[in-house]
C-alpha positions in Angstrom: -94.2 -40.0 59.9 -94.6 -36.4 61.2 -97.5 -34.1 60.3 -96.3 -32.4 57.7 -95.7 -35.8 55.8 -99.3 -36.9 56.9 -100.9 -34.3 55.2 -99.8 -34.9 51.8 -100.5 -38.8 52.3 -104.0 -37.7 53.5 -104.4 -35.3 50.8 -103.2 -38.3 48.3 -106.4 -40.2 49.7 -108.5 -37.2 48.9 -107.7 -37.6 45.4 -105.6 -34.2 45.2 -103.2 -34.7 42.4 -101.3 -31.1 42.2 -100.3 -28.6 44.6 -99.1 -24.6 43.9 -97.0 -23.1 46.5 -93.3 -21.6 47.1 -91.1 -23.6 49.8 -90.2 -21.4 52.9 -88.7 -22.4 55.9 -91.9 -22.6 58.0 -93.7 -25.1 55.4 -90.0 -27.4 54.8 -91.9 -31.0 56.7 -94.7 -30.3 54.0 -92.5 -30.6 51.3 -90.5 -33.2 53.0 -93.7 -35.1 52.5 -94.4 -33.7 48.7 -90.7 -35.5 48.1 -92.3 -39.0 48.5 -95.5 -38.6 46.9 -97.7 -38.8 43.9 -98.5 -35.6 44.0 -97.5 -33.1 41.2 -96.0 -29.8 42.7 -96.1 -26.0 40.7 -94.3 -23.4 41.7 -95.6 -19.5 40.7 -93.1 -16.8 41.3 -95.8 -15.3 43.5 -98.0 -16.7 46.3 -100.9 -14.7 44.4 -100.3 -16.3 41.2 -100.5 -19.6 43.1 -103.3 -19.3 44.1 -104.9 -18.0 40.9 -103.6 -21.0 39.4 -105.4 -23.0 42.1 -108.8 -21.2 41.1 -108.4 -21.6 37.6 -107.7 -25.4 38.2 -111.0 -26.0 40.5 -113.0 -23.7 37.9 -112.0 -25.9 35.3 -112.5 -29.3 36.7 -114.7 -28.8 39.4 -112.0 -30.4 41.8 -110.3 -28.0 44.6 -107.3 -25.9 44.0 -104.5 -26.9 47.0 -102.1 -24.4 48.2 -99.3 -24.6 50.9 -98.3 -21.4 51.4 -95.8 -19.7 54.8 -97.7 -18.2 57.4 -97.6 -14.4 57.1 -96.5 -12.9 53.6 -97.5 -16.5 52.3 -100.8 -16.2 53.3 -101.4 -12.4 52.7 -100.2 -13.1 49.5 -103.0 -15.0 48.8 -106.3 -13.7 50.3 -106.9 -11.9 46.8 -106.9 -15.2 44.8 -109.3 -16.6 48.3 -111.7 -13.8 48.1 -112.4 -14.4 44.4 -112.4 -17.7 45.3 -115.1 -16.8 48.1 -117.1 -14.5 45.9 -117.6 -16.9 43.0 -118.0 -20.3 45.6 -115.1 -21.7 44.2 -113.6 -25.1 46.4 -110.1 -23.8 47.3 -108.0 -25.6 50.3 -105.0 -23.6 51.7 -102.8 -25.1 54.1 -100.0 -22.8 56.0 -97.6 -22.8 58.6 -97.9 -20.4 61.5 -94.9 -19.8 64.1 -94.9 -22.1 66.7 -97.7 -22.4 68.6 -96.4 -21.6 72.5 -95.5 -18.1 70.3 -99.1 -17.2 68.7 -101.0 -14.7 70.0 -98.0 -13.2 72.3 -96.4 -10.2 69.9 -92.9 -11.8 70.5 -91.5 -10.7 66.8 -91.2 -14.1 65.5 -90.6 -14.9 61.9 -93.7 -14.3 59.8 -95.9 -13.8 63.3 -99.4 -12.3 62.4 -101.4 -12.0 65.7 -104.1 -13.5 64.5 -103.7 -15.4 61.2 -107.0 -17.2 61.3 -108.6 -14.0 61.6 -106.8 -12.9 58.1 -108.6 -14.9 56.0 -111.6 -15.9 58.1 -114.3 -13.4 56.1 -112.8 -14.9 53.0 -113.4 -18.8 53.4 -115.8 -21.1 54.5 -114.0 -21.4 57.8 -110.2 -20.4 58.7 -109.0 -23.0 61.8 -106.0 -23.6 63.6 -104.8 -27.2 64.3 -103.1 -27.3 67.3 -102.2 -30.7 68.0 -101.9 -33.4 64.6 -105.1 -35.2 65.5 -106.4 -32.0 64.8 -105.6 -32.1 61.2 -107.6 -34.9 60.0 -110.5 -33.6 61.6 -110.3 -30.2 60.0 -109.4 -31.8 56.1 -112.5 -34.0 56.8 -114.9 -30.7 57.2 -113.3 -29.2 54.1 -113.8 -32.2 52.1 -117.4 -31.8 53.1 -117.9 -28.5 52.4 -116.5 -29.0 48.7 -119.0 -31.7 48.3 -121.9 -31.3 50.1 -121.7 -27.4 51.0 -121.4 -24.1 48.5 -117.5 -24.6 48.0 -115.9 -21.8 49.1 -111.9 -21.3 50.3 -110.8 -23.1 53.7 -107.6 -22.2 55.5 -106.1 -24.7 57.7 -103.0 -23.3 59.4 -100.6 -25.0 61.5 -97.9 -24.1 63.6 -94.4 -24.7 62.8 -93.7 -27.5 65.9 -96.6 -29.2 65.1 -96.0 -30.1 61.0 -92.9 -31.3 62.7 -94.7 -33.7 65.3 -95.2 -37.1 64.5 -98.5 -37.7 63.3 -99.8 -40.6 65.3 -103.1 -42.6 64.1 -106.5 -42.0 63.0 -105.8 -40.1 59.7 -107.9 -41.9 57.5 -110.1 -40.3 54.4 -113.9 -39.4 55.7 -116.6 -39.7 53.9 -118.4 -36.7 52.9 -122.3 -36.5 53.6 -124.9 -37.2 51.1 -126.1 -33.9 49.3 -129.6 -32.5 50.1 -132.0 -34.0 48.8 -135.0 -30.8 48.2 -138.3 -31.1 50.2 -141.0 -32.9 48.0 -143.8 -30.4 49.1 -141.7 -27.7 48.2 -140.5 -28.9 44.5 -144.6 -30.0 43.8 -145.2 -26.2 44.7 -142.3 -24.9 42.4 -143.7 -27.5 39.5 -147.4 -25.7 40.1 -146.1 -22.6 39.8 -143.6 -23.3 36.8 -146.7 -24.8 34.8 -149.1 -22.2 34.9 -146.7 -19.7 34.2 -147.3 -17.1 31.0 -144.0 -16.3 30.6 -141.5 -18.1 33.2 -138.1 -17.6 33.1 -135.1 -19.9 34.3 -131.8 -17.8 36.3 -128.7 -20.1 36.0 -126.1 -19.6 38.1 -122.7 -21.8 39.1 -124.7 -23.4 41.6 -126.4 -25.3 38.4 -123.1 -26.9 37.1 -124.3 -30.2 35.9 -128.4 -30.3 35.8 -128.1 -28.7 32.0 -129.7 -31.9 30.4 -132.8 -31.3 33.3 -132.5 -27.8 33.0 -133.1 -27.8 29.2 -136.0 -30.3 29.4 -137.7 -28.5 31.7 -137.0 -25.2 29.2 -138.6 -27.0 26.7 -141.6 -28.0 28.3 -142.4 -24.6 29.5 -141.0 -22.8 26.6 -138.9 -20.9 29.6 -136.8 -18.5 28.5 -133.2 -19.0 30.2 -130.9 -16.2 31.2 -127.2 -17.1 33.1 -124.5 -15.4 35.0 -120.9 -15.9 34.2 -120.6 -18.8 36.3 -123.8 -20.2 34.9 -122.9 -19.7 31.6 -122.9 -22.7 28.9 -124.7 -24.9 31.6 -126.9 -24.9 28.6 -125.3 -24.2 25.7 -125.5 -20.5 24.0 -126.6 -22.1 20.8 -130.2 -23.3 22.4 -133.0 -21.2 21.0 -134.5 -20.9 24.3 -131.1 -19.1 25.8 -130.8 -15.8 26.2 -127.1 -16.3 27.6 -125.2 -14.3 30.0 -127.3 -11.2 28.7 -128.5 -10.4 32.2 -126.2 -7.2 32.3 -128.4 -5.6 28.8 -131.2 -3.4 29.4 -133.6 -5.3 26.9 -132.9 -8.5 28.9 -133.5 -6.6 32.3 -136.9 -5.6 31.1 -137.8 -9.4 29.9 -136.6 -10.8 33.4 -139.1 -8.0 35.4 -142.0 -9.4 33.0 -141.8 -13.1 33.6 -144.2 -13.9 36.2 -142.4 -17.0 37.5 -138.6 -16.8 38.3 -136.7 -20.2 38.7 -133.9 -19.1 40.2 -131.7 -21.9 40.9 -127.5 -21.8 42.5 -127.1 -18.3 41.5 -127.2 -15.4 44.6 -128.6 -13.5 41.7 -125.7 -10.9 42.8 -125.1 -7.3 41.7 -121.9 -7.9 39.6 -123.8 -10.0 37.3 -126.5 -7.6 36.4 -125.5 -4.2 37.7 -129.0 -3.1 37.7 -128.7 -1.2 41.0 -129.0 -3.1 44.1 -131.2 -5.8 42.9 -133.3 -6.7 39.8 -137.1 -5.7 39.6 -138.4 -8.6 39.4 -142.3 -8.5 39.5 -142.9 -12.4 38.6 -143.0 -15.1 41.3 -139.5 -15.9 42.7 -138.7 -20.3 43.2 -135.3 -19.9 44.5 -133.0 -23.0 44.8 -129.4 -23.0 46.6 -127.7 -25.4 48.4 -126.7 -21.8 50.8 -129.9 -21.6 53.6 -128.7 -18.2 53.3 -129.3 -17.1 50.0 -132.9 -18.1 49.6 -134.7 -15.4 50.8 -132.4 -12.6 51.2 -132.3 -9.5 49.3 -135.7 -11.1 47.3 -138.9 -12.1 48.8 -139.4 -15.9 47.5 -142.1 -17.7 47.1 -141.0 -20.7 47.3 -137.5 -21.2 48.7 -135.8 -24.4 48.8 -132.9 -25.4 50.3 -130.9 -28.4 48.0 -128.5 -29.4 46.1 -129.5 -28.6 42.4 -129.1 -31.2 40.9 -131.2 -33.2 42.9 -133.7 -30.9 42.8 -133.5 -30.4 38.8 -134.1 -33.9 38.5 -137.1 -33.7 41.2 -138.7 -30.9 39.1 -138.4 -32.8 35.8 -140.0 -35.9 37.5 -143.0 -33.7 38.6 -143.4 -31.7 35.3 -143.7 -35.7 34.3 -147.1 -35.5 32.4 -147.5 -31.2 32.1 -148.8 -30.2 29.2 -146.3 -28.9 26.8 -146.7 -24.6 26.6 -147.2 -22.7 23.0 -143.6 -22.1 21.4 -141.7 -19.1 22.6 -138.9 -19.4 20.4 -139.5 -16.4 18.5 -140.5 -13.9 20.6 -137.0 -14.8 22.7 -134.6 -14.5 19.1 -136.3 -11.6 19.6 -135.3 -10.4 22.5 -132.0 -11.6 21.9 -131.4 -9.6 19.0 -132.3 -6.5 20.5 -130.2 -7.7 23.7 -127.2 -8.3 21.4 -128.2 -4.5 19.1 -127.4 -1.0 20.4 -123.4 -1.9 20.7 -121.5 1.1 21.4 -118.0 1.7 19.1 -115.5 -0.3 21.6 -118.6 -3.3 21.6 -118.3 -3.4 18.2 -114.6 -3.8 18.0 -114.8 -6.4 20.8 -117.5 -8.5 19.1 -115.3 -8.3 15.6 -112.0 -9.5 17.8 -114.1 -12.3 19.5 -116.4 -13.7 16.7 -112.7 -14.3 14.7 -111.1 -16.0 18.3 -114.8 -18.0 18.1 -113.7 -19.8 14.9 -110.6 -20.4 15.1 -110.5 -22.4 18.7 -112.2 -25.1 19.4 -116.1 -25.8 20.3 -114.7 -26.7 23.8 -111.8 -24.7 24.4 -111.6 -23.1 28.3 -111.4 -19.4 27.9 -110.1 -18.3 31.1 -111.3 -14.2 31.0 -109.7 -11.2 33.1 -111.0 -7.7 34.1 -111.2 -5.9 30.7 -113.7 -4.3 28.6 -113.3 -7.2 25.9 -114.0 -9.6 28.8 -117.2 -7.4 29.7 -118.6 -7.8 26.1 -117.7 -11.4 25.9 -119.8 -12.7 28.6 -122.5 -12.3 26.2 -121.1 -11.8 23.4 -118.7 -15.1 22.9 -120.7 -17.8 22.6 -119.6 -21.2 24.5 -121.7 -24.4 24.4 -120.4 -26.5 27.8 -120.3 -25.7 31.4 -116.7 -24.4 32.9 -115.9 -23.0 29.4 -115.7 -19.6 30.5 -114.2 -18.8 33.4 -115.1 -15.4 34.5 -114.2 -14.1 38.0 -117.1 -11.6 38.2 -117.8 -11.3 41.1 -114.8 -10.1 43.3 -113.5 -8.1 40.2 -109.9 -8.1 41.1 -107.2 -7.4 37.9 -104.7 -10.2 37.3 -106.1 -13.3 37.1 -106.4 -14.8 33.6 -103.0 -15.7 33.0 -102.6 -17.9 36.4 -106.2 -19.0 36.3 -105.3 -20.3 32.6 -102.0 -22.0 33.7 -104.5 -23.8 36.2 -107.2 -24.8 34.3 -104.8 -26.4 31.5 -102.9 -28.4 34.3 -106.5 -29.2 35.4 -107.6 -30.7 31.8 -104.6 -30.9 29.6 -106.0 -32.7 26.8 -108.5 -29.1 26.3 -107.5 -26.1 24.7 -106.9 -23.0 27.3 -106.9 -19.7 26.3 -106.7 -16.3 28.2 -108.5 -13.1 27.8 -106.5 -9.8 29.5 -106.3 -6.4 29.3 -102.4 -5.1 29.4 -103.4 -3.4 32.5 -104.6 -6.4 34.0 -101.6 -9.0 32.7 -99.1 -6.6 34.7 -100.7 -7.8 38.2 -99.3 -11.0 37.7 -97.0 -11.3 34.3 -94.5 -13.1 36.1 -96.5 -16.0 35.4 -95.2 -16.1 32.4 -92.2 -17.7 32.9 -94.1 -20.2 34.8 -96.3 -21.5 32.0 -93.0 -21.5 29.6 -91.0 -23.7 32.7 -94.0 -26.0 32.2 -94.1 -26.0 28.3 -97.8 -25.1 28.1 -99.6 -23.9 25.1 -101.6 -21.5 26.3 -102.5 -18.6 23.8 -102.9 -15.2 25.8 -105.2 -12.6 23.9 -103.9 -9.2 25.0 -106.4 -6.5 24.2 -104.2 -3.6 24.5 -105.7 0.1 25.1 -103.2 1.8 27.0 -104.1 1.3 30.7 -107.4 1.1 32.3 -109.7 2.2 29.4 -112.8 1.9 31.9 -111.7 3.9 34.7 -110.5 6.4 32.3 -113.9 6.7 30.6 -115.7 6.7 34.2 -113.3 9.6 35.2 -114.1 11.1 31.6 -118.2 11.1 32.4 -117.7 12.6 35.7 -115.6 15.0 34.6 -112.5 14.0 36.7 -109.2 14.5 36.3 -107.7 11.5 34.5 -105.1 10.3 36.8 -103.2 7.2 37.4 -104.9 5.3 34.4 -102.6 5.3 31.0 -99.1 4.1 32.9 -96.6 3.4 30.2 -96.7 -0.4 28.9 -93.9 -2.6 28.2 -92.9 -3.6 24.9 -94.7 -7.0 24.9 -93.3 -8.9 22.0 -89.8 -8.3 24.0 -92.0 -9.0 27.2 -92.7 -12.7 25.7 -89.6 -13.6 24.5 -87.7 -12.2 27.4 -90.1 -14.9 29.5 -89.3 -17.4 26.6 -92.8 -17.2 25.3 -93.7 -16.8 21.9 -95.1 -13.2 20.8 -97.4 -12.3 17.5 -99.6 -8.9 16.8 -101.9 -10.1 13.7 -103.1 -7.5 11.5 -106.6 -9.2 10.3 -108.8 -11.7 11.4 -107.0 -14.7 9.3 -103.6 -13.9 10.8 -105.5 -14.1 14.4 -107.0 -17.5 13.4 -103.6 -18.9 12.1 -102.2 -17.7 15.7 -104.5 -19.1 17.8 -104.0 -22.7 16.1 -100.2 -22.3 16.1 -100.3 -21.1 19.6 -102.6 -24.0 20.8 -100.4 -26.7 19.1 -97.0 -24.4 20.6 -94.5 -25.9 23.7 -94.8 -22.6 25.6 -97.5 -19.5 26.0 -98.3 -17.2 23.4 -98.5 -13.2 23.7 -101.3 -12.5 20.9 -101.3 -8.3 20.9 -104.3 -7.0 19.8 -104.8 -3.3 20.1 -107.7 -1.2 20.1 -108.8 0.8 16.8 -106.7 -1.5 15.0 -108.0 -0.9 11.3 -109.1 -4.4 10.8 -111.4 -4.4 14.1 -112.9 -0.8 13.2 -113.2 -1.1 9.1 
């Protein structure tokens, strides 16, 4: 058995059960290997939209996105998909070729050569290696096995040179197991359950990091009559229906002024970054900070913290309920936060409006669980607060790199991921042209995955940025495609409803179809502004 056949039996023992990636010549022993295996291959018509696919698929189910991809245009291909991947500590594992390895380094014009192809994607992943021998290999999947579980999951790239995949692999390629996760200091959580119970008004910050401590999360909630704000990734952790939530409402001014008066912040898996509040550099936070992350480096960064623990959350959620054990329970606070939320939710400008109409009618129609996967675009921007979703990994919003495209991929991903939920897509028209030829993927693969395309002829935001500072409005309203003959050209199906019951009937044909959906909705349509 030669290296490239090693690797997918070793990534079979990992538990991998799909990989995304276009054959080239330089990655031919991998798929030699794919050829005898269990595992379920997709190919995108773009190494970008691979790799999309691969985040949506690890969003959705927690589980990392594979990718073999060629060395050179392969992998530059894909660092867009691996920084979003990075930004929003999403497990991602990309394997690629490189030329062979007497060639690397020497600027001899070989066939894909990058000088230094580690160094291409090194800011961009959790670490970027080169195996250079097979027993190499094993070694370096072991790490990123242990970084998925144990670490904050972020893209690794393992690349290896053509000569070696075709080595034989020799021995000692068994599965590794991954070590325990971190258990939080007792002092420390005693401190934090001090703190937490003689708080006024204390406040819980949600982030991805939290993904399964919602039942601890909400007890704890409860007990304190905390009010609970999320990011993207954090939200639904606990649902958007809990009187206590404020949801993903961080980015409203009315919510920014109730975070700077709580005087105890539990801020637990989230780096509390600027792309989910856009409140200037940092939030003024005046209240104690607790800050719990399973990343040493994000406890006591940009905020000063008062108590900064170091843990996996879950663990420490449970720790913290345990040492609440016997608090007394704080006056109700459920008022004064509907409150809040209302104002939070008032205000709405003319597009909000139409946004929250188009959404509130998608709400009803799909289902309680449905996996929304959401692009760059303004309707995406209101729904982060203004869709309501009552699970974790229900709304998968890429945030925090910001990059146009991903929706449609991500979605493809996600409902290979969990094919028994529904999967639906959010995307501007700007932002389904970065990677449209998806399309014809998710047909090839008879998935029924509706695509809500809010159409306002280009990139509305930029255009109203340039509009406030009084620039010239250039290179924003590019002419669109006619996407009803877009769809069926990719042999998808293709509706524009003209009222909310036509978009309900829509969405449950296009949920129950054998291909994706193109559902057009554009902006000032009558039945969004009336």
């Amino acid at each position: 058995m030669n290296t490239g056949e090693a690797i997918v039996r070793l990534l079979e023992g990992y538990g991998v059960d799909t990989v995304f990636g276009i054959p080239g010549v330089h990655t031919l022993e991998l798929y030699r290997g794919l050829g005898d295996s269990s595992i379920r291959h997709i190919q995108p018509r773009n190494e970008m939209g691979g790799g999309f696919m691969a985040d949506g698929y690890a969003r959705a189910s927690g589980r990392p996105g594979v990718c073999f991809v060629i060395s050179g245009p392969g992998v530059t291909n894909l660092t867009t998909p691996m920084g979003q991947a990075y930004a929003d500590s999403v497990p991602m594992l990309v394997i690629s070729s490189s030329p062979p390895a007497e060639t690397l380094g020497k600027g001899w014009g070989m066939l894909h050569e990058i000088s230094d192809q580690v160094a291409v994607t090194k800011p961009i992943t959790a670490f970027s290696a080169t195996a250079l021998a097979p027993d190499d290999v094993p070694d370096l999947v072991a790490k990123a096995f242990d970084v998925f579980a144990t670490g904050r999951p972020r893209p690794v790239h393992i690349t290896i040179p053509l000569d070696v995949l075709a080595m034989e692999a020799g021995g000692g390629w068994g599965v590794a197991q991954p070590k325990a996760p971190l258990d939080p200091d007792p002092e420390a959580v005693a401190r934090a359950a001090e703190l937490l119970s003689g708080a006024r008004s204390p406040l819980i910050y949600i982030g991805s990091g939290a993904r399964g401590c919602g039942p601890e999360l909400a007890s704890i909630a409860e007990l304190l009559q905390a009010s609970v704000v999320t990011t993207n990734g954090g939200k639904g952790v606990i649902g958007d229906d809990h009187p206590l939530n404020l949801g993903t409402t961080v980015i409203r001014q009315t919510v920014h002024r109730a975070m700077n008066a709580a005087d105890v912040v539990l801020a637990i898996g989230t780096e509390m970054g600027h792309s989910d509040h856009f409140a200037g550099p940092k939030l003024s936070l005046t209240g104690k900070i607790i800050r719990v992350d399973i990343d040493p480096a994000k406890v006591d960064d940009l905020y000063d913290a008062e108590v900064g623990i170091v843990a996996d959350a879950r663990r420490f959620a449970a720790a913290l309920r345990r040492a609440l054990d016997g608090a007394e329970p704080h006056a109700s606070r459920e008022a004064e936060i509907a409150e809040i939320r209302s104002a939070a939710m008032s205000d709405l400008s003319y597009r909000e409006r139409q946004h929250l109409h188009l959404l509130g009618a998608i709400r009803r129609a799909a289902p309680p669980d449905a996996i929304t996967y959401v692009d760059m675009t303004q309707l995406g921007y209101t729904g982060s607060w203004g869709f309501p979703v009552y699970g974790e990994r229900q709304w998968l919003y890429p945030s925090g790199f910001c990059t146009l495209g991903p929706a449609l991929p991500g979605a493809i991903g996600a409902k290979l991921a969990m094919p028994a939920r529904a999967v639906m897509a959010l995307v501007g028209d700007g932002g389904l042209m970065f990677t449209v030829q998806e399309l014809i993927t998710g047909a090839e693969l008879g998935l029924p995955i509706p695509i809500i395309l809010w159409n306002n002829q280009g990139y509305q935001q930029i255009r109203g940025d340039m509009k406030k500072k009084d620039i010239a409005q250039i290179g924003v309203s590019g002419v669109n495609p006619h996407f009803m003959q877009l769809a069926a050209a990719m042999r998808c199906h293709g509706v524009q409803p003209t009222n909310g019951e036509e978009l309900g009937a829509a969405l449950r044909t296009a949920f129950a179809a054998d291909r994706p959906t193109i559902i057009e909705i554009r902006e000032g349509a009558d039945w969004l502004t009336a």
